[in-house]
C-alpha positions as CSV (number, residue, x, y, z in Angstrom):
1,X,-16.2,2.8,-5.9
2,X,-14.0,2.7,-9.1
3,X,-12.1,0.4,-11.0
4,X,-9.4,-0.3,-13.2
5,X,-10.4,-0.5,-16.7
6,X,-7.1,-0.8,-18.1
7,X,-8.0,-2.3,-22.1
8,X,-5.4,-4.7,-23.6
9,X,-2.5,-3.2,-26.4
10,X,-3.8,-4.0,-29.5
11,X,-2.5,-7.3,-31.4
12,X,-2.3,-9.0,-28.3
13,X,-4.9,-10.9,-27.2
14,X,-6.4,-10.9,-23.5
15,X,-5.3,-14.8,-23.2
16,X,-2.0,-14.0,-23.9
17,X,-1.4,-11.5,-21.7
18,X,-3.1,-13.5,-19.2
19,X,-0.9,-16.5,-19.7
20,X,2.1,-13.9,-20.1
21,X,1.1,-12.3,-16.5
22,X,2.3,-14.5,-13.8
23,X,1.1,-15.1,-9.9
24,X,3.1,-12.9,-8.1
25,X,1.9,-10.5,-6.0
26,X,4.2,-7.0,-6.0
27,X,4.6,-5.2,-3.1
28,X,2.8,-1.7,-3.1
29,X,4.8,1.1,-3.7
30,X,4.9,4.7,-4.3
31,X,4.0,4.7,-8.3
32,X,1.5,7.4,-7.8
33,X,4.3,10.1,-6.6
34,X,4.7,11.4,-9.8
35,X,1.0,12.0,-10.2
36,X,1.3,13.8,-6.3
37,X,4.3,16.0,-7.7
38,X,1.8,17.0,-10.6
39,X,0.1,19.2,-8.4
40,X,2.7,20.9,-6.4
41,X,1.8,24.4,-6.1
42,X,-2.2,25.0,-6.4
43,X,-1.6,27.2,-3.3
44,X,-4.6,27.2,-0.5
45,X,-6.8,24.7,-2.4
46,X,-7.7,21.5,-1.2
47,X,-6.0,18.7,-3.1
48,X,-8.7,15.7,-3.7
49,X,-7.2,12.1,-4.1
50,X,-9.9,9.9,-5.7
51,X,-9.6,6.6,-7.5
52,X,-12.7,7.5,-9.8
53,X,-12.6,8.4,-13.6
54,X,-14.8,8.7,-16.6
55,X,-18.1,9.3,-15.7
56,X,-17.8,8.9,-11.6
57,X,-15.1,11.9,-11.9
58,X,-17.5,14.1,-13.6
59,X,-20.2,13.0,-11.6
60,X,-18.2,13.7,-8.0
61,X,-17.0,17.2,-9.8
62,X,-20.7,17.9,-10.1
63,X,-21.1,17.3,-6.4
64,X,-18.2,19.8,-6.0
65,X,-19.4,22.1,-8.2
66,X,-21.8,24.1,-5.2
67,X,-18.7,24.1,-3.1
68,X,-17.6,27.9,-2.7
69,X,-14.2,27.0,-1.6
70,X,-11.0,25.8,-3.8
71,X,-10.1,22.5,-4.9
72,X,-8.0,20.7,-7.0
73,X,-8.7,17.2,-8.0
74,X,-6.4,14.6,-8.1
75,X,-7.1,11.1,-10.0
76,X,-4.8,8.3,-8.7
77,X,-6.5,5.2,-10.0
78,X,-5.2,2.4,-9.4
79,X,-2.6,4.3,-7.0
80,X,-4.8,5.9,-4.5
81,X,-3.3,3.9,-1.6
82,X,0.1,5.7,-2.2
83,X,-1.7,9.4,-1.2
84,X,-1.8,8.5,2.4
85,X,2.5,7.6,3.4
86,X,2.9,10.5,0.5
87,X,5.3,12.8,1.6
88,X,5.6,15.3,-1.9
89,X,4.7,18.8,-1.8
90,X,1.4,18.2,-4.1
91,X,-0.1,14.9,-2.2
92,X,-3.7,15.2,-1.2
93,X,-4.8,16.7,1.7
94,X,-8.3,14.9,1.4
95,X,-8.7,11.3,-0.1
96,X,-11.6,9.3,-0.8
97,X,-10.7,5.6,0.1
98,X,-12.3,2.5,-1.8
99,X,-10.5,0.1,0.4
100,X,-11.2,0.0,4.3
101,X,-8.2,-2.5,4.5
102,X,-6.2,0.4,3.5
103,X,-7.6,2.5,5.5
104,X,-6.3,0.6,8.6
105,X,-2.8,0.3,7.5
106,X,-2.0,3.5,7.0
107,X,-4.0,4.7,10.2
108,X,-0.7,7.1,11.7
109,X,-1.3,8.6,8.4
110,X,-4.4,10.3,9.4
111,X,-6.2,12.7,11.0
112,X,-8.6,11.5,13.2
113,X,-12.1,12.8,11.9
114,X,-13.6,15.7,13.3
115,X,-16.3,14.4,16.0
116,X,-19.3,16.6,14.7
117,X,-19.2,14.5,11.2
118,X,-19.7,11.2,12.9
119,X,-23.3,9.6,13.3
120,X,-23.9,6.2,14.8
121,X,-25.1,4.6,11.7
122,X,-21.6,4.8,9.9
123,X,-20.7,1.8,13.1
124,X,-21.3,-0.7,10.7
125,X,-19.8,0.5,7.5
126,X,-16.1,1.9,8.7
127,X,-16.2,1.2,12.8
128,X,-12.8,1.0,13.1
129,X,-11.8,3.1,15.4
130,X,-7.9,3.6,17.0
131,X,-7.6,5.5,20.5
132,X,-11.1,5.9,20.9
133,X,-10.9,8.5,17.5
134,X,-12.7,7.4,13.9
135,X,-10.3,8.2,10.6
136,X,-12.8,7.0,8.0
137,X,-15.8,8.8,7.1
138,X,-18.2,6.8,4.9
139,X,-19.2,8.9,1.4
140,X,-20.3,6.8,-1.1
141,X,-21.7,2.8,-0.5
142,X,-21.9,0.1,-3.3
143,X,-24.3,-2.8,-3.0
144,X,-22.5,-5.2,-4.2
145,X,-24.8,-8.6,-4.3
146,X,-26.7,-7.7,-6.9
147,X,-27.7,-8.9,-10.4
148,X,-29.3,-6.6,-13.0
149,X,-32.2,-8.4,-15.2
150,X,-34.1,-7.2,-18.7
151,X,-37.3,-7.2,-16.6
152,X,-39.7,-6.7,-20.2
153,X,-37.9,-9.5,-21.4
154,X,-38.5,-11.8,-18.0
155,X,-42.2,-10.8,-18.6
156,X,-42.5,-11.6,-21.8
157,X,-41.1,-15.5,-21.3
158,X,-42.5,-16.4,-18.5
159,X,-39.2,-16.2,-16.9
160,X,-39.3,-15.9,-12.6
161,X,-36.2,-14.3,-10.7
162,X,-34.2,-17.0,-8.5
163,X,-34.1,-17.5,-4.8
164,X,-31.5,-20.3,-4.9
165,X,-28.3,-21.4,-7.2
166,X,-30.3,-24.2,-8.3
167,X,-33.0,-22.2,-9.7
168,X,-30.4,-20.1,-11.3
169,X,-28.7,-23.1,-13.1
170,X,-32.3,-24.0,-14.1
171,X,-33.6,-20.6,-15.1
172,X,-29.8,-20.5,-17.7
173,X,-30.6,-23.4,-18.8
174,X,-34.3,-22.6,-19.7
175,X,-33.1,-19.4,-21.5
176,X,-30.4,-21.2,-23.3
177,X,-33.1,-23.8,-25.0
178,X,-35.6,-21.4,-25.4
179,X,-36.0,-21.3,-29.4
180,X,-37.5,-18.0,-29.7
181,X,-34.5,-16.5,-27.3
182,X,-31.8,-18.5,-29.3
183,X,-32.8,-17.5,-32.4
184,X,-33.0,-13.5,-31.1
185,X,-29.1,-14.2,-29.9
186,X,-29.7,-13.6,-26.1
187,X,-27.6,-15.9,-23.7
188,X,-28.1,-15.8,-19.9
189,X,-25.3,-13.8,-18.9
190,X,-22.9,-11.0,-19.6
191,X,-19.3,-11.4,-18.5
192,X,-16.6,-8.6,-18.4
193,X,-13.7,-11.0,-17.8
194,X,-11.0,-8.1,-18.8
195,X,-11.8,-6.9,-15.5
196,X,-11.1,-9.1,-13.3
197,X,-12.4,-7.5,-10.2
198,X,-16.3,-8.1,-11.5
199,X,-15.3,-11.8,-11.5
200,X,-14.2,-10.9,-8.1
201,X,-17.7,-9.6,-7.2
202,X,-19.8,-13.4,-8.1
203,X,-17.0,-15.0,-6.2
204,X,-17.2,-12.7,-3.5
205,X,-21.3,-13.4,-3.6
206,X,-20.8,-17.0,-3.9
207,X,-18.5,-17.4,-0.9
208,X,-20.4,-15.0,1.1
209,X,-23.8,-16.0,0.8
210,X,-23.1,-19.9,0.4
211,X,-20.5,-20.3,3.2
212,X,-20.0,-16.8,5.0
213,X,-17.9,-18.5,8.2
214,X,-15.6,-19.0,5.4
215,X,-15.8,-15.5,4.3
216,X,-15.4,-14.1,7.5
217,X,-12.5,-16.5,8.0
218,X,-10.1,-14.7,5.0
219,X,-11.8,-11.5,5.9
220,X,-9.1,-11.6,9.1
221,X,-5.9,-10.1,8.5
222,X,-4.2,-13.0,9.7
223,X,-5.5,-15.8,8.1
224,X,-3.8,-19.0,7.4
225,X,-3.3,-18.9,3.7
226,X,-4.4,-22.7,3.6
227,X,-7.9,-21.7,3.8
228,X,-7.9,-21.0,0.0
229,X,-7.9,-24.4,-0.6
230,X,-10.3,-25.8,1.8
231,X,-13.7,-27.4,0.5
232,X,-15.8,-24.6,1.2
233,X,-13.5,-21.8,-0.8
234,X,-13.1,-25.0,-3.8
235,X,-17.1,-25.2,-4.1
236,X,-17.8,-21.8,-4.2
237,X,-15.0,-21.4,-7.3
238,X,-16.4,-25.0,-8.6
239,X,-20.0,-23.4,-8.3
240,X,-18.8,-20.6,-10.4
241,X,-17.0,-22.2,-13.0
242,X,-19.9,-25.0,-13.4
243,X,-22.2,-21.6,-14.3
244,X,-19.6,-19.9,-16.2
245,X,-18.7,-23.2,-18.3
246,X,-22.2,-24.4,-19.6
247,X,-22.3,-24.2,-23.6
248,X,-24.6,-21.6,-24.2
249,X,-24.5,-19.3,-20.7
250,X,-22.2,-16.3,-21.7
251,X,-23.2,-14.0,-23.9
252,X,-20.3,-14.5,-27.0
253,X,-18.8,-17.5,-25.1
254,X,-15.5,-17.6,-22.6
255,X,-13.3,-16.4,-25.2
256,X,-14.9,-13.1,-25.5
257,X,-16.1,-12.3,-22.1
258,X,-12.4,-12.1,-21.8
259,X,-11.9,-9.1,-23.3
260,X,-14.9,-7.2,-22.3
261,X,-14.4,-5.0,-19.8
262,X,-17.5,-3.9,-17.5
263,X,-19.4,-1.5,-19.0
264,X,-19.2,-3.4,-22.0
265,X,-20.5,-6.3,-20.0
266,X,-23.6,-4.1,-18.6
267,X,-23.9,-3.0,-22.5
268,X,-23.7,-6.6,-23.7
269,X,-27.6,-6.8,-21.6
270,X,-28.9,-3.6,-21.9
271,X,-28.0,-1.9,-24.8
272,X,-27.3,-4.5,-27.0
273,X,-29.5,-6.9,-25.9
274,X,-27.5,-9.9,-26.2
275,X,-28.0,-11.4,-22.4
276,X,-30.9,-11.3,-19.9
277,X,-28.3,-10.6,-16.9
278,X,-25.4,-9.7,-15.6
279,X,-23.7,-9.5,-12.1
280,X,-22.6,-6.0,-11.1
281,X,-23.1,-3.5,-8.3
282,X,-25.7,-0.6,-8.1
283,X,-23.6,1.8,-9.8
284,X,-23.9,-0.1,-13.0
285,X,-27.3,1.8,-13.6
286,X,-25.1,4.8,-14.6
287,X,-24.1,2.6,-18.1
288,X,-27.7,1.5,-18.5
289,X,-29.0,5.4,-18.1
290,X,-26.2,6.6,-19.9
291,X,-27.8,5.2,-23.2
292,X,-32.0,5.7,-22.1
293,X,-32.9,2.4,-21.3
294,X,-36.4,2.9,-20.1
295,X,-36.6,2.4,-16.2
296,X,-39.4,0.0,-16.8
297,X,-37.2,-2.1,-18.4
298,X,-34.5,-2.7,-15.6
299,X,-34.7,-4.4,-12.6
300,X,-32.1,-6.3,-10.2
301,X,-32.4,-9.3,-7.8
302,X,-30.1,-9.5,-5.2
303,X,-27.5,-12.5,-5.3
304,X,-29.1,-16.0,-4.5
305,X,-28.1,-17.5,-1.1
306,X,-28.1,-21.4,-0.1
307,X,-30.6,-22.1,1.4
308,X,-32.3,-22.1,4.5
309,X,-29.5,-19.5,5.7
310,X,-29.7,-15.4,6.0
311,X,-26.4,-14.2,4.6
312,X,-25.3,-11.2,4.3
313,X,-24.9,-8.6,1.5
314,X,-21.6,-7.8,-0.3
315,X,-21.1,-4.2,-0.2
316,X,-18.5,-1.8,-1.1
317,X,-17.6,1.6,-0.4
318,X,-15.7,4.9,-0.4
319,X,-14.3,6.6,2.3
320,X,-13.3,10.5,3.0
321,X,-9.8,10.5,5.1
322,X,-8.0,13.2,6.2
323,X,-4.2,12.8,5.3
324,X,-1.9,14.4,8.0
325,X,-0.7,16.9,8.3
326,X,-4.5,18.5,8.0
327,X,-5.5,22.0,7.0
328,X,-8.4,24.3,8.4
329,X,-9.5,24.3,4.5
330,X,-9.4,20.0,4.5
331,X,-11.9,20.4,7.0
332,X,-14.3,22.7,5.4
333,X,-14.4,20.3,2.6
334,X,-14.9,17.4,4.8
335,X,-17.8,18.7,6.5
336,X,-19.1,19.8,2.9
337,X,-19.7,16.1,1.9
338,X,-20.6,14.7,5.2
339,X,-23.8,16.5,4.3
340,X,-26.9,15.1,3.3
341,X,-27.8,17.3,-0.1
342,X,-23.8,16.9,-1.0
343,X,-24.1,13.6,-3.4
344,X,-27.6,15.0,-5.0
345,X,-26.4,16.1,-8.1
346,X,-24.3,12.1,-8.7
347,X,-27.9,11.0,-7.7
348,X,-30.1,12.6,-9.4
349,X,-28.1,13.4,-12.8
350,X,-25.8,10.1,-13.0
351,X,-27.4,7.4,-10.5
352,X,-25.7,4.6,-9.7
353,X,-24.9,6.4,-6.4
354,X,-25.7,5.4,-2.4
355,X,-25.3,8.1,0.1
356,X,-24.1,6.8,3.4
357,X,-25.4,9.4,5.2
358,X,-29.1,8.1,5.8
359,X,-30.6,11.8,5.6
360,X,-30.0,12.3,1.9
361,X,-33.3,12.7,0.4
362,X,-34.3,9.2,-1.0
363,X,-36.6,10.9,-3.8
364,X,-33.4,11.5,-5.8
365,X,-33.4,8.2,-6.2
366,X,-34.5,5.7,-9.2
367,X,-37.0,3.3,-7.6
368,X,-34.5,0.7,-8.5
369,X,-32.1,2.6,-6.2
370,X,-34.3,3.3,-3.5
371,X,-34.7,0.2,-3.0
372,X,-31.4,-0.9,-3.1
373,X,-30.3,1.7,-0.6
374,X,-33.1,0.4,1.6
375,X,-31.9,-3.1,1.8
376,X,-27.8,-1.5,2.5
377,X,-29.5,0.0,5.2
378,X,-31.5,-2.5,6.9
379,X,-30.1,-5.5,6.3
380,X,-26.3,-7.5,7.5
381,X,-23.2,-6.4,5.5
382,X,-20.4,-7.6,4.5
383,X,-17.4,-5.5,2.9
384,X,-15.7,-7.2,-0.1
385,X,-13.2,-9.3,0.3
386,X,-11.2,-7.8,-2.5
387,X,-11.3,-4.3,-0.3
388,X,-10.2,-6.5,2.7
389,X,-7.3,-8.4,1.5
390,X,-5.1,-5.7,-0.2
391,X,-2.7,-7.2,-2.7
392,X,-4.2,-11.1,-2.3
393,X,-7.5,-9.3,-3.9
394,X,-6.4,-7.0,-6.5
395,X,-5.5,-7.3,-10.1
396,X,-2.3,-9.5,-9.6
397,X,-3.8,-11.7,-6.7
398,X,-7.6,-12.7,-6.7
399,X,-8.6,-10.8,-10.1
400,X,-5.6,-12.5,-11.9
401,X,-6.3,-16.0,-10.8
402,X,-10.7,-15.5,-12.0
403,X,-9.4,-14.3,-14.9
404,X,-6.8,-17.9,-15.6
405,X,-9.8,-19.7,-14.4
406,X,-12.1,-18.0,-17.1
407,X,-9.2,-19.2,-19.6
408,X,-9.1,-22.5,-18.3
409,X,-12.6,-23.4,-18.8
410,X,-12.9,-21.5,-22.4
411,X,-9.6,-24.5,-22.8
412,X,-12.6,-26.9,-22.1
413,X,-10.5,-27.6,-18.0
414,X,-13.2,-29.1,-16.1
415,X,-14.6,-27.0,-13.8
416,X,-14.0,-28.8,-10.6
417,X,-10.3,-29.3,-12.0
418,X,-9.8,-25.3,-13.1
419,X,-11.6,-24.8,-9.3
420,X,-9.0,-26.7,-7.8
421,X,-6.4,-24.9,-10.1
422,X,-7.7,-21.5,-9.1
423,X,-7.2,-22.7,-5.0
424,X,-3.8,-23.6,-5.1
425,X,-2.7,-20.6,-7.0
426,X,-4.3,-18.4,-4.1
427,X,-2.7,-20.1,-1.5
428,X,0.8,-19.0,-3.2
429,X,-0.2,-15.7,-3.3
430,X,-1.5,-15.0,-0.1
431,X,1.8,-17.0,1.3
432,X,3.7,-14.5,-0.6
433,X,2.1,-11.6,0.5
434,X,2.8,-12.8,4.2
């Protein structure tokens, strides 16, 4: 799963930008043709449209790296939805997709997928189906309801992981007046608020596990945009902001978190060691191994739920499509990471990685991993509702409005008042969106 990590230009601060940005939605369009065109001409090889860069582009060329057959990789970022109604001569034959909800719209498109690389567990990750033919293949999963912890730290104050939000709120609030914490600088949390889609992801978890009817409610394509400001959608951003606006909870305060972007965030924890947590999915253990953070200093708990309900897990994901028309050679390379021992070397060399085929060897795995994988596997998912909703949950929609929230309460807003804010500026933009 990758995301933007587009930085601020320097001498303009975050909360400008952010107050300079506005609520409208644009409509989608063909931006990333001039990165297609790029490519014209690489002959018989197999162009590659990913949305991944940095690290999770080396780590998925070291995962092509055994294939004998030509390739030529094509980063889109942000843009990857424009590779499948691309009509240049360089647009990808292959693309892996990090939204599903893209996936359905541009369904004539594709190619429907080749019936030997289908298994019955994929169902629940990418069952969509049209004609009785599937068009997604699932590659890469993201468990997305997690939240990493300095375990060695949790040990040495007594501290106990939370089952509910309550205990949460108590647990920041005991690490907050703890003198020998305070005095060491560590907060509760770490917050990238420059990226907007990991305040995305604790919303996501708060809706989902709190009030999942709710969830499922905005998760249908043709949902009545008033449903962003019913009560349910209003406490879940209230919850949030009441977390995010106690003095004392974000590592560096509001102000700051707004310009950290997410591996900072996991950074801000791990290698820094100013917070005992932060809110991100799996693949954040490829910034904590990046710097040698012992493993027996890392450990996750998944997302608290209300209770007395079993929600489900957020999850996010990537999926292989076949963009028409398809070559022999597109194919090849299909079936080639369908495989089980494909994703070994982003396993085993960069972590931060879930297979979605359930045969890959689970000893490449970190035990953190493992286990992570385990619970993807075996218990209810959910995809994200950013994935779902297209433009409503990208940067200009649901990761904008987090983002104006986060500057609200760093304004001193109340929370219930910048949770009410936050609702109403949804509801325009999922009216504008249609």
């Amino acid at each position: 799963m990758a995301e933007s990590r587009a930085a601020p230009s320097a001498g303009v601060s975050r909360r400008t930008l952010l107050r300079a940005g506005g609520l409208a939605t644009a409509a989608a369009g063909l931006s990333g043709c001039s990165v297609l065109a790029s490519t014209a001409g690489v002959g018989d090889d197999v162009r590659v449209g990913v949305a991944w860069s940095a690290g999770e582009l080396e780590a998925f060329r070291a995962v092509l790296a055994r294939y004998r057959n030509g390739y030529e990789l094509v980063p889109l970022g942000d843009d990857i939805a424009s590779a499948l109604g691309a009509r240049t001569a360089g647009r990808p034959d292959l693309v892996a997709m990090p939204q599903p909800g893209t996936v359905s719209a541009g369904i004539d498109d594709l190619e429907p997928l080749p019936d030997d690389v289908w298994r019955s567990e994929y169902e629940r990750i990418a069952g969509t189906s049209h004609n009785g033919r599937h068009y997604a293949l699932p590659f890469k999963l993201a468990h997305s309801s997690v939240v990493w912890y300095r375990k060695r730290l949790f040990d040495d104050h007594g501290l106990r992981t939370p089952d509910t939000w309550s205990d949460w709120m108590d647990l920041n609030q005991r690490i907050i007046d703890d003198p020998a914490l305070s005095e060491a600088g560590v907060a509760p949390l770490a917050l990238g608020g420059a990226d907007g889609w990991l305040l995305a992801v604790s919303f996501e978890n708060v809706l989902l596990r709190h009030f999942p009817s709710t969830y499922e409610t905005l998760s249908v394509e043709s949902y009545d945009p008033r449903v962003w400001l019913g009560s349910e959608v209003t406490e879940a951003l209230r919850m949030l902001a009441g977390m995010w606006s106690v003095p004392g909870a974000i590592s560096g305060g509001l102000d700051r978190a707004l310009v950290l972007q997410y591996p900072d965030a996991v950074q801000e924890a791990f290698l820094y060691k100013r917070a005992a947590m932060v809110v991100a999915p799996d693949y954040a253990e490829s910034v904590i191994r990046r710097f040698g953070t012992p493993e027996d200093e890392v450990d996750t708990f998944t997302f608290p739920a209300r209770e007395g309900i079993s929600a489900p897990l957020a999850v996010a994901g990537d999926l292989l499509v076949l963009v028409k028309p398809a070559r022999e050679p597109a194919y090849t390379l299909l079936r080639y990471l369908a495989g089980p021992e494909a994703p070994v070397p982003w396993i085993r060399d960069t972590g931060g990685f879930i297979a979605a085929n359930p045969d890959t060897d689970s000893r490449y795995y970190s035990a953190t991993l493992r286990r992570l994988a385990r619970e993807v596997r075996e218990q209810e998912i959910s995809f994200r509702l950013a994935d779902q909703l297209g433009t409503v949950g990208g940067r200009d929609g649901l990761a904008l409005v987090l983002q104006q929230l986060v500057g609200d309460l760093a304004d001193g807003t109340p929370p219930a008042t910048a949770a009410r804010h936050a609702a109403g500026k949804m509801v325009e933009i999922a009216e504008v969106a249609g």
